[in-house]
C-alpha positions in Angstrom: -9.2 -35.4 13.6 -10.4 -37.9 11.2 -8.6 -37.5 7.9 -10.7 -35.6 5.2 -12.8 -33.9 7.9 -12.4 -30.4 8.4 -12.3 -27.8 11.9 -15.3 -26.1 12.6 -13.3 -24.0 14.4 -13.8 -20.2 12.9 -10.8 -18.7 11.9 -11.0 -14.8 11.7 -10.4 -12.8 8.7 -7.6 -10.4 8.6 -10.2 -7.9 7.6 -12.0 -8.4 11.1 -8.5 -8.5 13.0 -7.5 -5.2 12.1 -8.5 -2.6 14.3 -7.4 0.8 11.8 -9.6 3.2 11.1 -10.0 3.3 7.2 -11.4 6.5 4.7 -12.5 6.4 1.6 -10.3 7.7 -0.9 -11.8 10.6 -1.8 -12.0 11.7 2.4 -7.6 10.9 2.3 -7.3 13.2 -1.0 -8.9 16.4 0.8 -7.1 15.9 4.1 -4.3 15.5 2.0 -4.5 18.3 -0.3 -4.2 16.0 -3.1 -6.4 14.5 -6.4 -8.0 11.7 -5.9 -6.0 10.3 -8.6 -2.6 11.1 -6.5 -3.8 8.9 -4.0 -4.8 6.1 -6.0 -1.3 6.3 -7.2 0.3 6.6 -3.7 -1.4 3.5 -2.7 -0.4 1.4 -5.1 3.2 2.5 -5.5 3.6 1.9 -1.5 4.1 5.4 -0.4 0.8 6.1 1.2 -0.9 2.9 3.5 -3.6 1.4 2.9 -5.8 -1.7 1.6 -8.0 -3.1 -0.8 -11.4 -4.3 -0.1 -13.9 -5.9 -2.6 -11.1 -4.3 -5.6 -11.7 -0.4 -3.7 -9.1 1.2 -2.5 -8.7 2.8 1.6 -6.6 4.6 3.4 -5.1 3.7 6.9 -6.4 6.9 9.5 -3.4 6.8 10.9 -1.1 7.0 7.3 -2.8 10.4 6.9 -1.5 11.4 10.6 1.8 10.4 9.9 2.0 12.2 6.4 0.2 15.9 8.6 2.9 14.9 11.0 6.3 14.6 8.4 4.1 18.3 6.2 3.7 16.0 3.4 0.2 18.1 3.1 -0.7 20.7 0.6 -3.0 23.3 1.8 -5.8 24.1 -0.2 -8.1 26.6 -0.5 -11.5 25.7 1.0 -14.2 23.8 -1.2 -16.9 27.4 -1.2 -20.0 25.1 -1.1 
């Protein structure tokens, strides 16, 4: 390749290669049985998996499985409306 030229070759975005289901934060924190708030906090002290996209938080699906799986969950009364 001539020097200064770039590929054209299109290289993926890690965004686009990963293939996990995300939710919203606010979806994580009533499967959860958590605030909000609690799962900002989890995210960004490493304890609950997840990513940032555009500066907003979401969770990794399967983070939310693994924490049902270990009964890291509180249960909560239902939401009546």
């Amino acid at each position: 390749m001539p020097r200064g030229k770039r590929s054209q070759e299109r290289v993926p975005l890690l965004a686009e290669l990963e293939e996990r289901d995300l939710l919203e934060v606010r979806e994580a924190a009533q499967l959860l049985g958590k605030s909000p708030q609690s799962i900002y906090r989890y995210l960004e002290e490493g304890r609950l998996g997840g990513r940032k996209v555009g500066g907003r938080w979401y969770v990794h699906r399967d983070a939310v499985d693994l924490w049902w799986e270990r009964g890291l969950v509180e249960q909560t009364k239902p939401d009546p409306y």
